[in-house]
BALOBA-1460 file (C-alpha; in Angstrom, 3 decimals):
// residues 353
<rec num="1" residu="x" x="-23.297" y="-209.110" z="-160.136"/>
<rec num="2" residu="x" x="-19.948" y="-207.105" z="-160.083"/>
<rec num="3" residu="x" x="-19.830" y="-203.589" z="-160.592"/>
<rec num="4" residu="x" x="-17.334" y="-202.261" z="-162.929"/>
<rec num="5" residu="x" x="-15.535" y="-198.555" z="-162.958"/>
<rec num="6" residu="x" x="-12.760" y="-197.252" z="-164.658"/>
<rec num="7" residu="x" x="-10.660" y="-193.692" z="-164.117"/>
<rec num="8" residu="x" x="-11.323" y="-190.451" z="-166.056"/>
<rec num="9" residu="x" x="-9.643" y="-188.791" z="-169.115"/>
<rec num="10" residu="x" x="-11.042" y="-186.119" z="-170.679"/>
<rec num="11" residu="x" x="-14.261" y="-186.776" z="-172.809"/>
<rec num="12" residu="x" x="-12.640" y="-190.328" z="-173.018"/>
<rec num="13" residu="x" x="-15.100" y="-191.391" z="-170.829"/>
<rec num="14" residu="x" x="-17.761" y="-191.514" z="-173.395"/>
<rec num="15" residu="x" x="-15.951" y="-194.282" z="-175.385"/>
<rec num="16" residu="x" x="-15.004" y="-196.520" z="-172.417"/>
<rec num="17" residu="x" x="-18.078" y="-196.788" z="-170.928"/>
<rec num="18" residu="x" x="-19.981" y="-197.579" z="-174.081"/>
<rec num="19" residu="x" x="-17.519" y="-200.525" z="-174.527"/>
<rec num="20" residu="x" x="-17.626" y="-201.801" z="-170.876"/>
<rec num="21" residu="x" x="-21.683" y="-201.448" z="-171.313"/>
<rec num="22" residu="x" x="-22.359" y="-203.259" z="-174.376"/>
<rec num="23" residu="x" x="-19.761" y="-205.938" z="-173.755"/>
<rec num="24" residu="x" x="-20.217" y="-207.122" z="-170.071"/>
<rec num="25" residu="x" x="-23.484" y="-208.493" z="-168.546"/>
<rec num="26" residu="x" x="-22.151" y="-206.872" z="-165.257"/>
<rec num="27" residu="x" x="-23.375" y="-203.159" z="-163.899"/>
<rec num="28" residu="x" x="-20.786" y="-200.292" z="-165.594"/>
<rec num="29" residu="x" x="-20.295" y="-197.144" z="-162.811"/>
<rec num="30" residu="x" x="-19.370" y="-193.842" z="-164.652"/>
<rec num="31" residu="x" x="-16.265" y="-192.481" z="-162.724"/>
<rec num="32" residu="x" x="-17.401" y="-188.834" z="-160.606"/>
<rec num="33" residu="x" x="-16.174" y="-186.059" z="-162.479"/>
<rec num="34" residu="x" x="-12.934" y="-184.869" z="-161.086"/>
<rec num="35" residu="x" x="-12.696" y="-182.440" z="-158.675"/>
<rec num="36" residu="x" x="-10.458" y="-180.918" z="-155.825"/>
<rec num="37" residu="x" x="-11.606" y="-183.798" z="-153.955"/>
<rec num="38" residu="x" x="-10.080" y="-186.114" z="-156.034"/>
<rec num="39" residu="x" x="-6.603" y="-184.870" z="-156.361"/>
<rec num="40" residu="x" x="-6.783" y="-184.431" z="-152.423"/>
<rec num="41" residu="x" x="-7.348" y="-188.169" z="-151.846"/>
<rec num="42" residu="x" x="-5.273" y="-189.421" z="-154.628"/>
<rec num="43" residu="x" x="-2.281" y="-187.025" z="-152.995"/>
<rec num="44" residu="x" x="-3.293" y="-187.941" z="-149.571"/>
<rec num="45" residu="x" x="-2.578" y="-191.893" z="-150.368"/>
<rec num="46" residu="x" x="-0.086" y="-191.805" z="-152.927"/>
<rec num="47" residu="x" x="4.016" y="-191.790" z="-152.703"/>
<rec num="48" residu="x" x="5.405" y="-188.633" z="-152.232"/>
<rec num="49" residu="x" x="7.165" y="-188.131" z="-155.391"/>
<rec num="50" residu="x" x="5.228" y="-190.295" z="-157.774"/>
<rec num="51" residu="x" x="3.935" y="-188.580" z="-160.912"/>
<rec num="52" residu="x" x="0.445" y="-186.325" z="-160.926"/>
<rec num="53" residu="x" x="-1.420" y="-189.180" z="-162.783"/>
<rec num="54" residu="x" x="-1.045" y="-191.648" z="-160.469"/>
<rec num="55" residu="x" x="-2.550" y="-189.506" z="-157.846"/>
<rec num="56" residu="x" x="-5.784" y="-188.461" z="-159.881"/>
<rec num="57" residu="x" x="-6.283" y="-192.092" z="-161.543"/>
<rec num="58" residu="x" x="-5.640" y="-193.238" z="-157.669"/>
<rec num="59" residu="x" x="-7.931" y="-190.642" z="-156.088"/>
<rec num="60" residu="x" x="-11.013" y="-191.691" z="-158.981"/>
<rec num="61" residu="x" x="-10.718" y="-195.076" z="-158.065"/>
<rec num="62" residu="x" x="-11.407" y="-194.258" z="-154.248"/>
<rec num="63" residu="x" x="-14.580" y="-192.153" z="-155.415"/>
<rec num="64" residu="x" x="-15.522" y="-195.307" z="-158.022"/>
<rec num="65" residu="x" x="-15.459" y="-197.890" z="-154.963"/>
<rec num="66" residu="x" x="-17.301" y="-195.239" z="-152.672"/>
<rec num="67" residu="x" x="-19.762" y="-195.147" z="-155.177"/>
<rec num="68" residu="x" x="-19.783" y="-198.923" z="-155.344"/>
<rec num="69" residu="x" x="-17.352" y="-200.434" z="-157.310"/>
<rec num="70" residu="x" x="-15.762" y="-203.451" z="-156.783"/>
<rec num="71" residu="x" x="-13.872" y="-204.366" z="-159.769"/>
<rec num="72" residu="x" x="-11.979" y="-201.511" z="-161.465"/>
<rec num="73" residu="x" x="-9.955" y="-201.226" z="-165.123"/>
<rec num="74" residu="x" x="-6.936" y="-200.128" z="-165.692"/>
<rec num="75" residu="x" x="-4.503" y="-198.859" z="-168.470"/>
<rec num="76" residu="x" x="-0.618" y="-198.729" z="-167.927"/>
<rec num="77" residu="x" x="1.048" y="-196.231" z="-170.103"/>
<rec num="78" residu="x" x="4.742" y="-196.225" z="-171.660"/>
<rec num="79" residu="x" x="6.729" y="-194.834" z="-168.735"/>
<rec num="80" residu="x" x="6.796" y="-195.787" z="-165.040"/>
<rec num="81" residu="x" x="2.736" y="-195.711" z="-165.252"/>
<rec num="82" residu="x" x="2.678" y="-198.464" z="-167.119"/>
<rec num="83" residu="x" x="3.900" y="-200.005" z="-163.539"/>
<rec num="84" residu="x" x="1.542" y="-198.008" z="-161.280"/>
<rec num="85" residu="x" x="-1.258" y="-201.022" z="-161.553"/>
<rec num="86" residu="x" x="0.072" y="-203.120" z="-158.581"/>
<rec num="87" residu="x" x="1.053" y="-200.217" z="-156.302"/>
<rec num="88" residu="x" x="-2.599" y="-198.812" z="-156.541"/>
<rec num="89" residu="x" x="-3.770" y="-202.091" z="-156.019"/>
<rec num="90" residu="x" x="-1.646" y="-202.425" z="-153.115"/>
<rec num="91" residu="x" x="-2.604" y="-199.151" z="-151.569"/>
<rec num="92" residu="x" x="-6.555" y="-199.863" z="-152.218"/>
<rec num="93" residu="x" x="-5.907" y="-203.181" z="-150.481"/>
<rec num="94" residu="x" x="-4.450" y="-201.282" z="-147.396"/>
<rec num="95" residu="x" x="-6.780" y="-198.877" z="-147.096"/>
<rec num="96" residu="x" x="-9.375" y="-201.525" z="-146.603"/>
<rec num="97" residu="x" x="-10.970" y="-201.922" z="-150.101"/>
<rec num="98" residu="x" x="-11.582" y="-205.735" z="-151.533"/>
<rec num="99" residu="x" x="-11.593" y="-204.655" z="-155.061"/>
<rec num="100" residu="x" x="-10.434" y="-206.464" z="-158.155"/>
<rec num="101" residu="x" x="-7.902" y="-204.607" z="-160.555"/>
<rec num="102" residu="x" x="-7.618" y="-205.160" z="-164.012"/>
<rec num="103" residu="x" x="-5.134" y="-203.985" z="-165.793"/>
<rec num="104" residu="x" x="-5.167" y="-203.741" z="-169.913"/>
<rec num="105" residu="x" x="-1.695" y="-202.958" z="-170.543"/>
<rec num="106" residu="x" x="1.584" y="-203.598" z="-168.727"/>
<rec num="107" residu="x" x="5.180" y="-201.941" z="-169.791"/>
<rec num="108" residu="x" x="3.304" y="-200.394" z="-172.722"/>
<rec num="109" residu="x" x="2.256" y="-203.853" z="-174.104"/>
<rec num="110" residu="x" x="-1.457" y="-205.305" z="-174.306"/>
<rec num="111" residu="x" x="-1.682" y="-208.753" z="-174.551"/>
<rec num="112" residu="x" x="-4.737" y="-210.424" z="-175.035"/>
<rec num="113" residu="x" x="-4.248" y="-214.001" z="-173.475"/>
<rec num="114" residu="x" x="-3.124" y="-212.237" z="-170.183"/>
<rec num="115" residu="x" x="-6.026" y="-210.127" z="-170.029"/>
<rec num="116" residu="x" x="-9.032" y="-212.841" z="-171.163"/>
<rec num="117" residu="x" x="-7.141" y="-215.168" z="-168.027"/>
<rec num="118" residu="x" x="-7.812" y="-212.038" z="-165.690"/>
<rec num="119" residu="x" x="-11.419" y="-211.547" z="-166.988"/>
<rec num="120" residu="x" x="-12.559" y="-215.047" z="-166.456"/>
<rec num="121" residu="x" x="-10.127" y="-215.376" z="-162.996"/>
<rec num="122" residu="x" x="-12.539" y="-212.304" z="-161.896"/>
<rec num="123" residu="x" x="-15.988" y="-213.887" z="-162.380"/>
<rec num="124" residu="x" x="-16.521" y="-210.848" z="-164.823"/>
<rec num="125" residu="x" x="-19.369" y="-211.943" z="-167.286"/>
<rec num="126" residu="x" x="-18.900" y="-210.614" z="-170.660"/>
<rec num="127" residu="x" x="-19.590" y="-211.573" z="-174.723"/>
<rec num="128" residu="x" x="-16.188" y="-211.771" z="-176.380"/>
<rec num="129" residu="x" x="-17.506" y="-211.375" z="-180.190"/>
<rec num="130" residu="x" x="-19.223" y="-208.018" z="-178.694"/>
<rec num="131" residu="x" x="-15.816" y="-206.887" z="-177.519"/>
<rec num="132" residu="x" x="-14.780" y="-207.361" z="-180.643"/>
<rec num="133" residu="x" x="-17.859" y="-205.638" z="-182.447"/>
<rec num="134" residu="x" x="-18.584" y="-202.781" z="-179.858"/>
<rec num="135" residu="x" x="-14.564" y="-202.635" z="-179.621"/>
<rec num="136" residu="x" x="-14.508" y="-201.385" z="-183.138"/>
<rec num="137" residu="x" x="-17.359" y="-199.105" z="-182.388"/>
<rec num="138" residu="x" x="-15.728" y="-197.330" z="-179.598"/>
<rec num="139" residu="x" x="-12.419" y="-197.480" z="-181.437"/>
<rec num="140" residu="x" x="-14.036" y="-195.419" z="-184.622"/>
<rec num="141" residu="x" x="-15.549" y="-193.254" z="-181.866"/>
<rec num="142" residu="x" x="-12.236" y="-192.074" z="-180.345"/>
<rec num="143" residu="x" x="-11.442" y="-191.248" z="-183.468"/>
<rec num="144" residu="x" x="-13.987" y="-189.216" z="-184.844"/>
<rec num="145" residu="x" x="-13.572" y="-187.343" z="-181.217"/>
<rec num="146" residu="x" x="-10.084" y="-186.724" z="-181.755"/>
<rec num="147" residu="x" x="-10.563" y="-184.784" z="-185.458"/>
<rec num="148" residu="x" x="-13.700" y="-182.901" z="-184.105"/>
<rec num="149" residu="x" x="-11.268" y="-181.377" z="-181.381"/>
<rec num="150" residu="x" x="-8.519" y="-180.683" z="-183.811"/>
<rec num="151" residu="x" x="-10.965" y="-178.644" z="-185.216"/>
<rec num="152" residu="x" x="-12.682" y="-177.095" z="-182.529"/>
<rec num="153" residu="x" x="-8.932" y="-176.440" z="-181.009"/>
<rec num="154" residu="x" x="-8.236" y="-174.605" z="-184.805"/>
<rec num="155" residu="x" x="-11.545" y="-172.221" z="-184.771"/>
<rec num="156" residu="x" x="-12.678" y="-172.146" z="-181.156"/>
<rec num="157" residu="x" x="-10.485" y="-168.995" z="-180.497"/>
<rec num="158" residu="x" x="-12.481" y="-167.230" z="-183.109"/>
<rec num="159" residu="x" x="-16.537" y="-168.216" z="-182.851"/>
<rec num="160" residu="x" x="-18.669" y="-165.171" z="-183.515"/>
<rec num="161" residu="x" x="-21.076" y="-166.816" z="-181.277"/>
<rec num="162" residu="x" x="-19.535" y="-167.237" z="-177.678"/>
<rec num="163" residu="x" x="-20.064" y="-171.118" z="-176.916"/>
<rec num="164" residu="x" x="-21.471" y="-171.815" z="-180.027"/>
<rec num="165" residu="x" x="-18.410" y="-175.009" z="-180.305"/>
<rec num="166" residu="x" x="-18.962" y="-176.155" z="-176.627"/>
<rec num="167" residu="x" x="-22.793" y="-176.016" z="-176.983"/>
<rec num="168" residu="x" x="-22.612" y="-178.389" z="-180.401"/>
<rec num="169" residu="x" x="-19.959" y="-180.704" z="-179.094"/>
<rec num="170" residu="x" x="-21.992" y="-181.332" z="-175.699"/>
<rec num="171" residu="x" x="-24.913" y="-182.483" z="-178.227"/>
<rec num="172" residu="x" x="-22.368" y="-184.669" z="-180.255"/>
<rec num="173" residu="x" x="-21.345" y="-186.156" z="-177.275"/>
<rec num="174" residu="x" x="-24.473" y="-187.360" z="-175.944"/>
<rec num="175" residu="x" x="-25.782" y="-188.471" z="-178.895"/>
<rec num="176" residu="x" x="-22.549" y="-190.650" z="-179.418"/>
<rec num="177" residu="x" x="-23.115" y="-192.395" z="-175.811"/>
<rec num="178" residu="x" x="-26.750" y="-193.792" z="-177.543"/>
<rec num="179" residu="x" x="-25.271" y="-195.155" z="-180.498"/>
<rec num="180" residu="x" x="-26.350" y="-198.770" z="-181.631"/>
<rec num="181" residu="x" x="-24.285" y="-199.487" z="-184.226"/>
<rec num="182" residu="x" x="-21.301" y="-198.399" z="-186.281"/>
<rec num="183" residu="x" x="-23.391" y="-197.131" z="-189.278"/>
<rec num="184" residu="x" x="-25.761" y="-194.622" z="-186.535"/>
<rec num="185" residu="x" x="-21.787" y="-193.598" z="-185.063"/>
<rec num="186" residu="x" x="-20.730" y="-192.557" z="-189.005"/>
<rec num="187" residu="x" x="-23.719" y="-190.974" z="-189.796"/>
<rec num="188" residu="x" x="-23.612" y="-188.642" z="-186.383"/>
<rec num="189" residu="x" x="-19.576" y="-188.180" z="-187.183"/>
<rec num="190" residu="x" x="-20.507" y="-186.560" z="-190.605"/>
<rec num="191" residu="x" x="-23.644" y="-184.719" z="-189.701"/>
<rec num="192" residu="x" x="-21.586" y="-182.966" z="-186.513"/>
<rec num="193" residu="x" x="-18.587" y="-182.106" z="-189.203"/>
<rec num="194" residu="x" x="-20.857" y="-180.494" z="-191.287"/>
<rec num="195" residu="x" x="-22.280" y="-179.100" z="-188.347"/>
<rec num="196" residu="x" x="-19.220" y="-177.410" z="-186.974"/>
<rec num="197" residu="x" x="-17.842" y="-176.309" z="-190.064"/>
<rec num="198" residu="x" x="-21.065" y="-173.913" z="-190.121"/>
<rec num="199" residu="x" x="-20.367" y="-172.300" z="-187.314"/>
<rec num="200" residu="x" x="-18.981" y="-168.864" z="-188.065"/>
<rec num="201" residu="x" x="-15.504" y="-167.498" z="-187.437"/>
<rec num="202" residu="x" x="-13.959" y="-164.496" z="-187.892"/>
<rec num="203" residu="x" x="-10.081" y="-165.444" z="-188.209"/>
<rec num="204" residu="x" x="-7.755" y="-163.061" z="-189.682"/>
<rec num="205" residu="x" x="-5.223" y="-164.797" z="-191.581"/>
<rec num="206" residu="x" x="-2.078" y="-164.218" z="-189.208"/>
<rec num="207" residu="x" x="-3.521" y="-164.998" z="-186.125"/>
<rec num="208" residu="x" x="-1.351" y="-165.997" z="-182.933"/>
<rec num="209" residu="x" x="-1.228" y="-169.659" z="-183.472"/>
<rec num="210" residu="x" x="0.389" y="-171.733" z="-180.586"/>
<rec num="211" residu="x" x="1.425" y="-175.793" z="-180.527"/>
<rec num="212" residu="x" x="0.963" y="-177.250" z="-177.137"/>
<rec num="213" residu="x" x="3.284" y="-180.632" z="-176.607"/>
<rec num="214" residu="x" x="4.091" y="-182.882" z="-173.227"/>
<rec num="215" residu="x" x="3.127" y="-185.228" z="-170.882"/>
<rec num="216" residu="x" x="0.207" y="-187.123" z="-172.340"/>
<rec num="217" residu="x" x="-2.027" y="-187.373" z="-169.125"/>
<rec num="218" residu="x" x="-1.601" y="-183.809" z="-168.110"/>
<rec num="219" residu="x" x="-2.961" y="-182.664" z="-171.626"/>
<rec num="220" residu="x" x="-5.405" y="-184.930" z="-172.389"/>
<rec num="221" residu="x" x="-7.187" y="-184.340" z="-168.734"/>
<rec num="222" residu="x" x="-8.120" y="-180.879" z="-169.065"/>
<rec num="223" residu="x" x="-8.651" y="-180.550" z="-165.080"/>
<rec num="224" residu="x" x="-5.136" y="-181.090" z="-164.306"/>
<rec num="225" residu="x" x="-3.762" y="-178.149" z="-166.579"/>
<rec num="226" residu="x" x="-6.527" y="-175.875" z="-165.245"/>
<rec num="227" residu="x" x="-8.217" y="-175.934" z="-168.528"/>
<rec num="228" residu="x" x="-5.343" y="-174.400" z="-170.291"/>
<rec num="229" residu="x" x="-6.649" y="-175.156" z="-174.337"/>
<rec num="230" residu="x" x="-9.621" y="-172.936" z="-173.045"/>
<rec num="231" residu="x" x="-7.347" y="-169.778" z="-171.720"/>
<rec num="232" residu="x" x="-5.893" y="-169.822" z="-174.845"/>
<rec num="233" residu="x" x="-8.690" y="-169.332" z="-177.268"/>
<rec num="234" residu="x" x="-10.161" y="-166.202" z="-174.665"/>
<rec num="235" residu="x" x="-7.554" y="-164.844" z="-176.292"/>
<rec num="236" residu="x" x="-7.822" y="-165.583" z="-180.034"/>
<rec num="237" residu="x" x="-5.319" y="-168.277" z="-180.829"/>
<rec num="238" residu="x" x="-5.344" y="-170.989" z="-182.841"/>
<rec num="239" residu="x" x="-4.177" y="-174.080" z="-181.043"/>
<rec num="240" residu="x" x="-2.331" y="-177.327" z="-182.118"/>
<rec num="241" residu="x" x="-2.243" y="-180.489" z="-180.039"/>
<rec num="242" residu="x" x="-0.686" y="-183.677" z="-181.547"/>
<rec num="243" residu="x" x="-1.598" y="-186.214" z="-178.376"/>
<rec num="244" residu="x" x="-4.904" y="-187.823" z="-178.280"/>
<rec num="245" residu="x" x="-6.210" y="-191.215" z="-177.396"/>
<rec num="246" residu="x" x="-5.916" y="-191.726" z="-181.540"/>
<rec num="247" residu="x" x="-2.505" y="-191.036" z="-182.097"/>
<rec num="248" residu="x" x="-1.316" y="-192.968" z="-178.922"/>
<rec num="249" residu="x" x="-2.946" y="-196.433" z="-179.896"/>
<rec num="250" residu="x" x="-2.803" y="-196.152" z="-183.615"/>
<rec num="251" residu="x" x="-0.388" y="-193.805" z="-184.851"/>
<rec num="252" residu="x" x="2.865" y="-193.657" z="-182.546"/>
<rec num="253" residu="x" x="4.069" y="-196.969" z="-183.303"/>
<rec num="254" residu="x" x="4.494" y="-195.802" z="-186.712"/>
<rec num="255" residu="x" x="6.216" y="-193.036" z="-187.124"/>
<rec num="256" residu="x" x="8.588" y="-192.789" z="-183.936"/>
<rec num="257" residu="x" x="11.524" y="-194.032" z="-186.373"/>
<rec num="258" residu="x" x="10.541" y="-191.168" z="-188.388"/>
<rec num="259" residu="x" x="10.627" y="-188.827" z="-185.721"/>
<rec num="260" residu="x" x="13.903" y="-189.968" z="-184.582"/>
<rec num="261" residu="x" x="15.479" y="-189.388" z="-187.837"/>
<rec num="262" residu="x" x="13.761" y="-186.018" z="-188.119"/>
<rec num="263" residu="x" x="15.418" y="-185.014" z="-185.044"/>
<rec num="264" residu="x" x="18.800" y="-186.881" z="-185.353"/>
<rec num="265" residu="x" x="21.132" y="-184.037" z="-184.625"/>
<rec num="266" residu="x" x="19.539" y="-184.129" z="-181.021"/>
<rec num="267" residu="x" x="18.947" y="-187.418" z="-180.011"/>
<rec num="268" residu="x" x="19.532" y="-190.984" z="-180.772"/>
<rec num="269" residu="x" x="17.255" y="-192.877" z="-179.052"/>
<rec num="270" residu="x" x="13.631" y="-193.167" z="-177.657"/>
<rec num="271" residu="x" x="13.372" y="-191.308" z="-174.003"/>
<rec num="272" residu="x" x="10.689" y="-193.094" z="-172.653"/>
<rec num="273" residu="x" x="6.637" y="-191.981" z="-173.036"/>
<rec num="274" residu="x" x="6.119" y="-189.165" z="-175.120"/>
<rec num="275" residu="x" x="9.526" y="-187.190" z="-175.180"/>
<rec num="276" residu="x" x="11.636" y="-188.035" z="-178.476"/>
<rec num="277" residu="x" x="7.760" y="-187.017" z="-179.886"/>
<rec num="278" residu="x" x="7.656" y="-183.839" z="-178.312"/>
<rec num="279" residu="x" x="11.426" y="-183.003" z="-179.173"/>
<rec num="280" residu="x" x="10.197" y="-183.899" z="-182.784"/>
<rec num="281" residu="x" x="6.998" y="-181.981" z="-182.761"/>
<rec num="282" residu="x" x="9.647" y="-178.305" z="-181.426"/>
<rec num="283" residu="x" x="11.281" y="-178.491" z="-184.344"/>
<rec num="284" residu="x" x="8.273" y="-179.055" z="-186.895"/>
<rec num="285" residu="x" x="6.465" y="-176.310" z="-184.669"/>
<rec num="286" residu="x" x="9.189" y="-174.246" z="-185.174"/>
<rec num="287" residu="x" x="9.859" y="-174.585" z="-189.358"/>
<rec num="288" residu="x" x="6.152" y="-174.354" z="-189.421"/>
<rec num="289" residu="x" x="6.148" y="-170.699" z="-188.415"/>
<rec num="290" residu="x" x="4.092" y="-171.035" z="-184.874"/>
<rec num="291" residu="x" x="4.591" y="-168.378" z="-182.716"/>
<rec num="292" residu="x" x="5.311" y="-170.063" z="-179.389"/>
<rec num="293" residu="x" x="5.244" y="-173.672" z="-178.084"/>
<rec num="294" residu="x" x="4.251" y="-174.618" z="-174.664"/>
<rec num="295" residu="x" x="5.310" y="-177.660" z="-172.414"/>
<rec num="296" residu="x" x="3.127" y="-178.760" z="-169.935"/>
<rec num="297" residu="x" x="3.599" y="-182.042" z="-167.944"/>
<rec num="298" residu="x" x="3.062" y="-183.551" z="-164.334"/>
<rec num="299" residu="x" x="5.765" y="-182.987" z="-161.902"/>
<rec num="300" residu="x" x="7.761" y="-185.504" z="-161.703"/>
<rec num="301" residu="x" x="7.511" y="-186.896" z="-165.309"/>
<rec num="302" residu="x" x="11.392" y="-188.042" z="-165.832"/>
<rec num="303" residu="x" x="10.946" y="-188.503" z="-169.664"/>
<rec num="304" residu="x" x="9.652" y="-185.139" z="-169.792"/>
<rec num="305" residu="x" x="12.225" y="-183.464" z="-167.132"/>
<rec num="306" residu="x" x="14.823" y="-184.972" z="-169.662"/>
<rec num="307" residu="x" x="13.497" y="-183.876" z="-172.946"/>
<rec num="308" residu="x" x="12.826" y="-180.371" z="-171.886"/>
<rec num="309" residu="x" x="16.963" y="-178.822" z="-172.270"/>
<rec num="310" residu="x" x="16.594" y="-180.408" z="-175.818"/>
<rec num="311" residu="x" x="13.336" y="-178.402" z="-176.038"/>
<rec num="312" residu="x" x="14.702" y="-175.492" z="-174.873"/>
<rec num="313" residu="x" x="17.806" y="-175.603" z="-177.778"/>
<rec num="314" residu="x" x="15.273" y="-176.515" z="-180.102"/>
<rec num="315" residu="x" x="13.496" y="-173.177" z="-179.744"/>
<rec num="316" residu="x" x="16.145" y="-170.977" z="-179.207"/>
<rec num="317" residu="x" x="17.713" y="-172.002" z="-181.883"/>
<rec num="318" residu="x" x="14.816" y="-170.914" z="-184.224"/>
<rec num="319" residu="x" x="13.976" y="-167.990" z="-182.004"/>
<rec num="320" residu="x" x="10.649" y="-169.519" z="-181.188"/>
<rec num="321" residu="x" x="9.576" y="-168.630" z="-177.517"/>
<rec num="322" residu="x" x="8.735" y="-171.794" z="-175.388"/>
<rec num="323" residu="x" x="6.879" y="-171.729" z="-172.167"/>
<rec num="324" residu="x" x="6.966" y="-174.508" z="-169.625"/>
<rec num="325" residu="x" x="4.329" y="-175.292" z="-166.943"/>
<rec num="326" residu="x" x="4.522" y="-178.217" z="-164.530"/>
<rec num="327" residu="x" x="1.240" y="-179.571" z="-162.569"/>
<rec num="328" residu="x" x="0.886" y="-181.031" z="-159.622"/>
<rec num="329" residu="x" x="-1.862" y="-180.463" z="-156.204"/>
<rec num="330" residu="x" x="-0.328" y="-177.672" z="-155.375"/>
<rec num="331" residu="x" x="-0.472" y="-175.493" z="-158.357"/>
<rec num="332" residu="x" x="-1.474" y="-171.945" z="-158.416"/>
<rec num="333" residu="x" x="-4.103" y="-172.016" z="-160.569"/>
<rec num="334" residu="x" x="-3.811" y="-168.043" z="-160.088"/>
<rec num="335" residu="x" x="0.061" y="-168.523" z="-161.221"/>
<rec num="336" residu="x" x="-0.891" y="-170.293" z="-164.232"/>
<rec num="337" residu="x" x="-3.238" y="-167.353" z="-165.803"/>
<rec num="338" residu="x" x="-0.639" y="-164.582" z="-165.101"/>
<rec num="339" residu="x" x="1.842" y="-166.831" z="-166.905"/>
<rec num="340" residu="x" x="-0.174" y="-167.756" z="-169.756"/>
<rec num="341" residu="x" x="-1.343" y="-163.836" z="-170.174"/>
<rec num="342" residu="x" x="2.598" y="-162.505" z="-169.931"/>
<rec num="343" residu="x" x="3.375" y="-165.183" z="-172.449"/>
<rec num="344" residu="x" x="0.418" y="-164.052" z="-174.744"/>
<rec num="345" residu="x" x="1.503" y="-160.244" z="-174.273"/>
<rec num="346" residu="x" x="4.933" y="-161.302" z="-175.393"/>
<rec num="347" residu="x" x="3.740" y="-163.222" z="-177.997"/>
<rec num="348" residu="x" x="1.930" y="-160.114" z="-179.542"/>
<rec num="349" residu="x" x="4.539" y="-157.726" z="-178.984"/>
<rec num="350" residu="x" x="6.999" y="-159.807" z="-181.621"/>
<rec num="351" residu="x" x="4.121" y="-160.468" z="-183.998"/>
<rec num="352" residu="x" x="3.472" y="-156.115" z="-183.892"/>
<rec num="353" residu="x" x="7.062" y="-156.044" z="-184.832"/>
């Protein structure tokens, strides 16, 4: 019997391994949370100058095999990750490990055919009509995830009740991961919203309100931006975050051209991952009256390195202050809160006046 792992994302977890679990005969390994540890190995093995992703997808693949793994799934991305598959593999294979790497999507593309040949080349023993059925599942899952947070992001700055969002989402969570079916998964979705929309606020009607664009790893992995989303609301802000797991498989595709027309007077063309979306989302962040806008991406990230002067003429053109934070091992984590506090103070100072 193999034993199957997969890196970490977030609460993204959750999804993935319910999928893997209900539609493989073969054991499923839940990834070790992340830790120093992990960004020390992934570092330690990885390319000097390769993006921040690479080294903490790289360094939870070590801890996966250490804690048994021998097969491991992948997902490329839009940029240079989407290449990253075979040079992990490569460096796993050097370091010793006889693992098996699967990866789901290459140059941004998933195809099917290509990944059913890997899956049966692998000895992997799964059911493909539950893929298909606990596919949807996990699918509507992400989903219902991603609007909970937008919510939690909205209020979370405000709870009368310290922890009172946290505490409920933990119990959403784990009762997700138990779900049988899609109907159980729909009925928990609308009990929780009803849930959350309980809790009580107190949020005055012009309260700081900040949009948070960038690099899509580095803000959907809350480790590696130090938990940023959660400085924020210590200080009463209303947050908005357009990149989630939801928007990336389902709702990108669609409206890119949009955003590229929205944004004409700028740019012409796509700029590789997220960045002709985040030079979109400046601009509506800016006519939408938000009082500041932070970037944060890996270091490295060449769509992002490119899209950030644009950025920056976006903003100052509307008189909207942007802050920009790049992550990699050897952030001050220190640096980060005296930034994000000078930034607030500023913030405050033009909404007094």
């Amino acid at each position: 019997m193999h034993k199957i792992s997969f890196p970490l994302m977030g609460d993204y977890e959750i999804p993935a391994y319910f999928l893997l679990k209900h539609t493989f005969k073969d054991e499923i390994i839940s990834p070790p949370p992340i830790t120093n540890k992990t960004i020390e190995l992934g570092t330690k093995y990885s390319p000097d100058f390769v993006c921040t992703p690479f080294k903490y997808t790289l360094g939870t693949m070590i801890e996966s095999i250490e804690k048994g793994a021998d097969t491991l799934i992948q997902m490329g991305g839009g940029c240079r990750y989407g290449y990253y598959a075979e040079l992990q593999e490569k460096i796993l294979e050097d370091l010793g490990y006889n693992i098996t790497l699967i990866n789901l999507v290459t140059k941004g593309k998933t195809d099917i055919i290509r990944i059913c040949e890997l899956l049966k080349k692998s000895g992997l023993k799964y059911s493909e009509l539950k893929a298909i059925y606990y596919g949807f599942i996990a699918i509507k899952m992400v989903k219902y995830m991603d609007h909970i947070d937008d919510y939690i992001r909205e209020n979370i700055g405000f709870e009368i009740e310290k922890g009172a969002f946290e505490s409920l989402k933990f119990e959403m969570l784990n009762k997700f991961k138990k779900v049988k079916h899609y109907y159980q998964l729909r009925k928990l979705y609308n009990h929780y919203k009803r849930e959350f929309s309980k809790i009580p606020v107190h949020k005055p009607d012009n309260c700081l309100k900040i949009g948070i664009i960038g690099e899509l790893y580095t803000i959907m992995e809350p480790f590696s931006n130090y938990y940023l989303e959660k400085e924020l609301a210590k200080n009463h802000i209303e947050v908005k975050r357009f990149t989630n797991v939801d928007y990336l498989l389902f709702e990108k595709g669609k409206v890119i051209k949009k955003y590229l027309k929205y944004v004409r007077e700028y740019i012409k063309y796509k700029m590789g991952a997220d960045a002709a979306d985040n030079i979109a989302r400046t601009k509506y962040l800016c006519e939408a009256g938000y009082d500041g806008i932070i970037h944060i991406k890996s270091s490295f990230c060449t769509p992002e390195i490119g899209a950030m002067p644009i950025i920056n003429k976006i903003a100052s053109k509307y008189e909207v202050p942007v802050l920009f934070f790049s992550f990699d091992s050897n952030t001050s984590e220190t640096g980060i809160k005296t930034r994000l506090e000078a930034f607030y103070d500023m913030l405050e100072m033009r909404k007094d006046k």
